[in-house]
C-alpha positions in Angstrom: 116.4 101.6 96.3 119.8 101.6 94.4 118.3 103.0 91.2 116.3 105.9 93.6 119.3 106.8 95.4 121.1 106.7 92.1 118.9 108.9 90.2 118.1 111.5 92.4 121.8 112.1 93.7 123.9 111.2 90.2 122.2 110.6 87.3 118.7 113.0 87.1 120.5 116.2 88.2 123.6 115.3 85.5 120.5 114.7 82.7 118.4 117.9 83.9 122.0 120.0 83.8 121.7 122.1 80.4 117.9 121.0 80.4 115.4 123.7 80.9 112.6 122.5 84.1 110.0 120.3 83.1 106.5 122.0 84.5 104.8 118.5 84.9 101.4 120.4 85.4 99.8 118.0 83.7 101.1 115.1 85.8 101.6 116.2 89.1 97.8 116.7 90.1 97.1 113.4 88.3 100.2 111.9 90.4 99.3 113.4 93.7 95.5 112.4 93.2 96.3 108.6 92.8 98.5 108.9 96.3 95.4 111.0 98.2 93.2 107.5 96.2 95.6 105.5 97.2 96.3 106.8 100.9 92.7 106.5 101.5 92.4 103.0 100.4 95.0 101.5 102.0 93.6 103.3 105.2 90.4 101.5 104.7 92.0 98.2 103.8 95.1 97.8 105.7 94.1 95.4 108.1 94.0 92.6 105.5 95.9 94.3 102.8 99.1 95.1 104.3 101.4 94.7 101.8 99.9 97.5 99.5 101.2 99.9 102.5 104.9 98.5 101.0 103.6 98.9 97.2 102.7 102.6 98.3 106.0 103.4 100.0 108.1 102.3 96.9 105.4 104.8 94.4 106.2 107.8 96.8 109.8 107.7 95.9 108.4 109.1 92.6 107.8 112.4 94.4 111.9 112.8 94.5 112.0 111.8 91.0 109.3 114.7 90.3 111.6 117.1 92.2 114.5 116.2 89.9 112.8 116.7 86.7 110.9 120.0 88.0 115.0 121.3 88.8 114.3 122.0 92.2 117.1 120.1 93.7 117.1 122.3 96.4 114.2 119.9 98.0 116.2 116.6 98.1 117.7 117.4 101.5 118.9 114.8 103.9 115.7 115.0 105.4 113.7 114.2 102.5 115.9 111.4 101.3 116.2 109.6 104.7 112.6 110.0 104.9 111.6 107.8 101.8 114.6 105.2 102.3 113.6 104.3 105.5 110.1 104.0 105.1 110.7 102.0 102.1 113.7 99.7 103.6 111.6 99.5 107.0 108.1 99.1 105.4 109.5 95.9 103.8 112.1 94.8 106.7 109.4 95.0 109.7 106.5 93.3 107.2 109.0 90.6 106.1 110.8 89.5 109.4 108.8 90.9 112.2 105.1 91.4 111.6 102.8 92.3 114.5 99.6 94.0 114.7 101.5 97.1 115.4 102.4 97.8 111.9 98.1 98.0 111.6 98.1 101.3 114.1 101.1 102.5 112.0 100.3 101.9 109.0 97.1 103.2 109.4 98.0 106.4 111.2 100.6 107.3 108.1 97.8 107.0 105.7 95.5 109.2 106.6 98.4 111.9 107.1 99.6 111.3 103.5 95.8 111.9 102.2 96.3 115.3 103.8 99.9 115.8 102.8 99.2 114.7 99.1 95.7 116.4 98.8 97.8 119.8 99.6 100.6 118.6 96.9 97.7 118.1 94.2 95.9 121.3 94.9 99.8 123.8 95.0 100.7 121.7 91.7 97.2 123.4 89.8 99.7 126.8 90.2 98.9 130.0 91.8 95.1 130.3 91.1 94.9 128.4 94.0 97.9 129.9 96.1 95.3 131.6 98.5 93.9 129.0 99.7 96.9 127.0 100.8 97.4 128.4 103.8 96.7 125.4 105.9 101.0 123.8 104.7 102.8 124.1 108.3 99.7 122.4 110.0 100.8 119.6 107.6 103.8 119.4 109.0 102.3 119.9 113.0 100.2 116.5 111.5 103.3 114.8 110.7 105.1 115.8 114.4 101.6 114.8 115.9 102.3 111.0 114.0 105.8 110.5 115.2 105.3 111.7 118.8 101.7 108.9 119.4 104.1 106.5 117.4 107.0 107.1 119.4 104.8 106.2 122.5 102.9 103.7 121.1 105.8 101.4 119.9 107.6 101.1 123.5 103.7 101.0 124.9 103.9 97.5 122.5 106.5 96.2 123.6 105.3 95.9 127.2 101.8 95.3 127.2 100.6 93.7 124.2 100.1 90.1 124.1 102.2 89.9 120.6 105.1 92.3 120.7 107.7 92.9 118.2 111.0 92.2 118.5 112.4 93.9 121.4 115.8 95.2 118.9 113.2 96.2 116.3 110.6 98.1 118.5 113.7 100.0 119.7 115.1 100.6 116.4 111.6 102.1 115.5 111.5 104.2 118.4 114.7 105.7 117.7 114.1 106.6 114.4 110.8 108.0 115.4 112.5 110.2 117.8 115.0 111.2 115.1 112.1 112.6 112.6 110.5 114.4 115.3 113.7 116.2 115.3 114.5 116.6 111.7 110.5 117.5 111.3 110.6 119.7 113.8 113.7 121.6 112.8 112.0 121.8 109.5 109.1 123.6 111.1 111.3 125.8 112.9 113.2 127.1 110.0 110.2 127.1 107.5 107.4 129.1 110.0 109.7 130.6 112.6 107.7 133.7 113.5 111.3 135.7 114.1 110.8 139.0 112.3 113.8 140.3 110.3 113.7 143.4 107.3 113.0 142.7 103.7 114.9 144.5 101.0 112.6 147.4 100.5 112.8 147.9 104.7 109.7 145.9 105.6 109.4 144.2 107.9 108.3 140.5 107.1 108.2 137.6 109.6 111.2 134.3 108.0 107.6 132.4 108.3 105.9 134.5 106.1 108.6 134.5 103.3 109.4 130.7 103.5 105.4 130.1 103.2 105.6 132.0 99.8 108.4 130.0 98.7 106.5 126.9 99.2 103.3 127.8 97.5 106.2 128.7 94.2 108.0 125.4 95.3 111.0 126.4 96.2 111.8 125.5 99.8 110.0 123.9 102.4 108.5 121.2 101.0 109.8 117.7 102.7 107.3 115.4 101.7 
């Protein structure tokens, strides 16, 4: 976690400096494929694989690493950072120290959203040929609120009526955070597909939505992963 934090705050914007972007069009839809594969199989074997949901967490930090290289710094917002450290950290913390058959439901849950979320990645990183038909980003994101807000009940639901609850400080520690990204997530939405209208330039009028949406597909903004 040292080196992530490391690289994508010091060291990979100081080596990409007087660098011209790197396109990686060859490796981001091979990248994003194995995490739609891998998503997918660790929905189908998590209940007696658990510890690949860990291995998975630690690849995804490659997507920051991705975002350094491509120059697009712009993307590693607190959001995006917090994101991947605590899902790494707490992957590990809550299967090494308090494991319960909550982290199944979880687990589970935030696989099949990231075979959604990295099948869209895959398809925007072919380039614009298939810009059209990427429409479907903020529901991504709607996904993602939909996770926290059933996880957000489902963790203090655990703590009172399962047979096998986690800790009491760690189901609230969860719950917290889970409360915290339906924030951060849901500011996110707001700013990226707000459907205020304001002019354009050339006196048209253009909803901040509509803009942000065609920044994305470019990969400019918008894109927490």
């Amino acid at each position: 976690m040292a080196m992530y934090l490391l690289f994508v705050l010091k060291i990979g914007p100081n080596v990409m400096k007087h660098r011209m972007p790197l396109e990686l069009s060859s490796v981001l839809p091979v990248y994003n494929a194995v995490q739609v594969g891998l998503s997918a199989y660790l929905a189908y074997r998590i209940l007696t694989h658990i510890w690949f949901y860990f291995i998975a967490k630690v690849t995804e930090l490659l997507d920051t690493v991705f975002i350094i290289l491509r120059k697009k710094e712009k993307q590693v917002s607190f959001l995006h950072i917090y994101h991947h450290s605590l899902m790494m950290l707490g992957s590990w913390a809550f299967l090494k120290y308090a494991p319960s058959e909550n982290v199944i439901f979880s687990g589970f849950l935030n696989c099949v959203v990231h075979v959604v979320m990295y099948s869209y990645y895959g398809l925007a990183a072919l380039g614009p040929r298939v810009a059209p038909y990427l429409w479907w980003k903020k529901y991504i994101t709607t996904f993602q609120i939909i996770q926290f807000v059933t996880l957000a009940v489902h963790f203090p639901a655990s703590l009172l009526l399962t047979a096998c609850p986690p800790p009491r400080a760690v189901g609230v520690f969860i719950t917290m955070n889970l409360l915290f990204f339906m924030y951060l997530f849901g500011d996110f939405y707001r700013k990226c597909y707000s459907g205020k209208r304001r002019k354009s330039e050339g006196g048209e009028e253009k909803s901040v939505g509509e803009e942000r949406k065609v920044l994305a597909l470019s990969g400019n903004v918008c894109t927490p992963q």
